[in-house]
C-alpha positions in Angstrom: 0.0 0.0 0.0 1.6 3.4 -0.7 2.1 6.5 1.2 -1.7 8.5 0.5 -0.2 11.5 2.2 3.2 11.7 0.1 1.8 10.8 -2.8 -0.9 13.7 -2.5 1.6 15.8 -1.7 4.0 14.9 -4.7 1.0 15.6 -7.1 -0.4 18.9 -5.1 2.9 20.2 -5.7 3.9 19.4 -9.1 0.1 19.8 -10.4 0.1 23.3 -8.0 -3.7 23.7 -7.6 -3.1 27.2 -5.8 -1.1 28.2 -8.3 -3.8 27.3 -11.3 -6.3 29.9 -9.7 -4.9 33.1 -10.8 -4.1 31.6 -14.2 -7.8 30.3 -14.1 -9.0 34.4 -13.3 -6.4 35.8 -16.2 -7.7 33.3 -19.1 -11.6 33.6 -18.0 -12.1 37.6 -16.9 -13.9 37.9 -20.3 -16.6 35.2 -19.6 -19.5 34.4 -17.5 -20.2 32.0 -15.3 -21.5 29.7 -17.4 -18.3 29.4 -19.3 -16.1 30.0 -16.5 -17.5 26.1 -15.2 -17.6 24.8 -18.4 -14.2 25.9 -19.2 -12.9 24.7 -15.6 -14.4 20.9 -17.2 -12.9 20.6 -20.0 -9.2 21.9 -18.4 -9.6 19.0 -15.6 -10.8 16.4 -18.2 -7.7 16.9 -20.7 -5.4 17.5 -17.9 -6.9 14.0 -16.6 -6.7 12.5 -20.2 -2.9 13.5 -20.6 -2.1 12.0 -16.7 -3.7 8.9 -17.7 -2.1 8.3 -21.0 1.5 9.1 -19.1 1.0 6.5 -16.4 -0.6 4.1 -18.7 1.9 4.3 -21.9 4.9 6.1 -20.4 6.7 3.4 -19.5 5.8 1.1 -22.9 7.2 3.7 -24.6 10.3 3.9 -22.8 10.6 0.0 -23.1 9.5 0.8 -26.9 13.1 2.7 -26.8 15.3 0.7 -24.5 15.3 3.3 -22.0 16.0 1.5 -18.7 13.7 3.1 -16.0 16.5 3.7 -13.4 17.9 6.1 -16.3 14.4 7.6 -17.1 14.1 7.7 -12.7 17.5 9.7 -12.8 16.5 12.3 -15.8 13.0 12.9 -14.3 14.6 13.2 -11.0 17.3 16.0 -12.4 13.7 17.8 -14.6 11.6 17.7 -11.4 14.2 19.2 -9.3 14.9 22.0 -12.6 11.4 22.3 -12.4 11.5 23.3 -8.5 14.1 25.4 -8.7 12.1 27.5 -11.3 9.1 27.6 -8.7 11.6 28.5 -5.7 13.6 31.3 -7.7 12.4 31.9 -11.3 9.0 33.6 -12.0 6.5 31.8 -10.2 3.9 29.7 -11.9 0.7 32.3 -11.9 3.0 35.0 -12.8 4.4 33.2 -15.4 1.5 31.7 -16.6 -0.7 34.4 -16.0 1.7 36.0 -19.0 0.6 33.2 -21.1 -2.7 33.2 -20.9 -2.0 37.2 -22.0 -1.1 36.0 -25.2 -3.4 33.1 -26.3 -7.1 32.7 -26.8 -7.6 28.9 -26.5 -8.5 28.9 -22.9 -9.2 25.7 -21.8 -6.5 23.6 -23.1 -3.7 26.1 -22.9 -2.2 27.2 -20.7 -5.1 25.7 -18.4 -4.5 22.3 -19.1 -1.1 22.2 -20.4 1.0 23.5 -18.7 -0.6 24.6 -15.5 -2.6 21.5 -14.6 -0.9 18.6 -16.3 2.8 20.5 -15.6 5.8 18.6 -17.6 6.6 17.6 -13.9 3.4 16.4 -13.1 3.8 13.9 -16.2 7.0 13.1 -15.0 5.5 12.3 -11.7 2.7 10.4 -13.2 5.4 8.1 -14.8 7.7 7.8 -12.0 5.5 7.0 -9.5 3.6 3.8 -11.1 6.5 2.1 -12.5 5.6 -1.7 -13.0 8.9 -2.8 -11.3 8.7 -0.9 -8.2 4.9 -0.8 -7.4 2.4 -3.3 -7.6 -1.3 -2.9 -9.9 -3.1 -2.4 -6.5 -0.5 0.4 -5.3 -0.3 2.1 -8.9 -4.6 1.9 -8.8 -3.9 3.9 -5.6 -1.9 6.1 -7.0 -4.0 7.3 -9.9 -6.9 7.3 -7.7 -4.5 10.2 -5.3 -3.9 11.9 -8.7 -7.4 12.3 -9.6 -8.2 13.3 -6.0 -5.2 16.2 -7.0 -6.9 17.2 -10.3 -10.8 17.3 -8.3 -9.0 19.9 -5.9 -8.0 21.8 -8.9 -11.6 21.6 -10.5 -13.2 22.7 -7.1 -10.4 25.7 -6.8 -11.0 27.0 -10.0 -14.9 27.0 -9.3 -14.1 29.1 -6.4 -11.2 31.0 -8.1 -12.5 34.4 -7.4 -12.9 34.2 -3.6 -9.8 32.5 -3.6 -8.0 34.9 -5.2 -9.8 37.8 -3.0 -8.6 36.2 0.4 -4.5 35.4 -1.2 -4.1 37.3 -4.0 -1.2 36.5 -6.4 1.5 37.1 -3.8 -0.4 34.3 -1.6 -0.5 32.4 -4.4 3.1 32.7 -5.4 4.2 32.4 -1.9 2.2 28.9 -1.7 4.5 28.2 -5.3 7.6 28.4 -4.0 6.8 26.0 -0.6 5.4 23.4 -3.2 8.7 24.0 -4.9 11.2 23.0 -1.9 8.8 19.9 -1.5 9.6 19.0 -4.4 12.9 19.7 -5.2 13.0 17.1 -2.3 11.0 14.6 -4.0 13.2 15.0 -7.2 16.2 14.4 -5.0 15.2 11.5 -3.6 14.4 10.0 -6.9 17.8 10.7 -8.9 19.6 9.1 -5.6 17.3 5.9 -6.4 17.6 5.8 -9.4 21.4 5.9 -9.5 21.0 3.2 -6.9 19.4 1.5 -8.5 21.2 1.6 -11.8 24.8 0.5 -10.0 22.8 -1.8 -8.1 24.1 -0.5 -5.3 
């Protein structure tokens, strides 16, 4: 059985559901409500879609390319923690997606879906964390079902996005980034130190 709480947290903070709210305000201001849930929908859904087709063909298609996974486990360690380190000292996700969503029209799917929900690390994560060798179909069921819990957090925040953003702001919001971003710039660690393990078999 995995770790519920971990694994929550590895997805809250790679997936960022805080973070997704002032993106969420920026790429809907010129809708109603109507839209704005509809549009909340569809980002979950696709972000859903793309997390499921990581954790269900990631792996075949690194076995597709003769990519062993402890290599994969040590280059997605290496991205994740990249990826922190931009959340801890580069522009923070909603202020650098918040410029995005500035410059494109097709709300839903970007930069809603991709990259704020399903984040290149959450893929990673998605991948990593339901490897075949290392977790049985029970614990990767669990995993998924953890994930999902992550993306109906999202869905609810974005539903609430404007009283959200009201009681933090976008300096809450980046604030929250950054403390997501030293979690997980743990998490990466962690998982480049097992995967090199694991490829010396030491």
């Amino acid at each position: 059985m995995i770790d519920f709480v971990a694994t929550f947290i590895v997805f809250f903070a790679v997936i960022d559901p805080i973070g997704t709210v002032p993106v969420f305000i920026a790429v809907t201001g010129q809708h109603d409500q109507h839209a704005k849930r509809k549009i909340a929908l569809v980002a979950t859904l696709a972000s859903a879609g793309i997390l499921l087709f990581f954790v269900i063909a990631g792996e075949v298609i690194l076995t597709a390319m003769r990519i062993p996974l402890s290599a994969f486990q040590i280059a997605g360690g290496i991205v994740l923690f990249l990826f922190a380190l931009s959340m801890i000292f580069g522009e923070s996700k909603p202020d650098e997606e918040v410029r995005l969503a500035n410059e494109v029209h097709d709300t839903a799917i970007f930069p809603l879906a991709v990259p704020s929900i399903a984040s290149p690390g959450a893929m990673l994560a998605a991948v990593l964390m339901t490897e075949n060798a290392r977790y049985s179909f029970l614990e990767q069921v669990q995993t998924v079902a953890v994930m999902l819990s992550v993306l109906v957090v999202v869905y609810l925040l974005m539903l609430g996005a404007g009283w959200i953003d009201r009681l933090i702001g976008n300096s809450g919001a980046s604030i929250i980034s950054r403390v997501m971003g030293l979690i997980l710039a743990s998490v990466a660690t962690a998982n480049a130190l097992a995967g090199v393990k694991q490829y010396f078999k030491l």
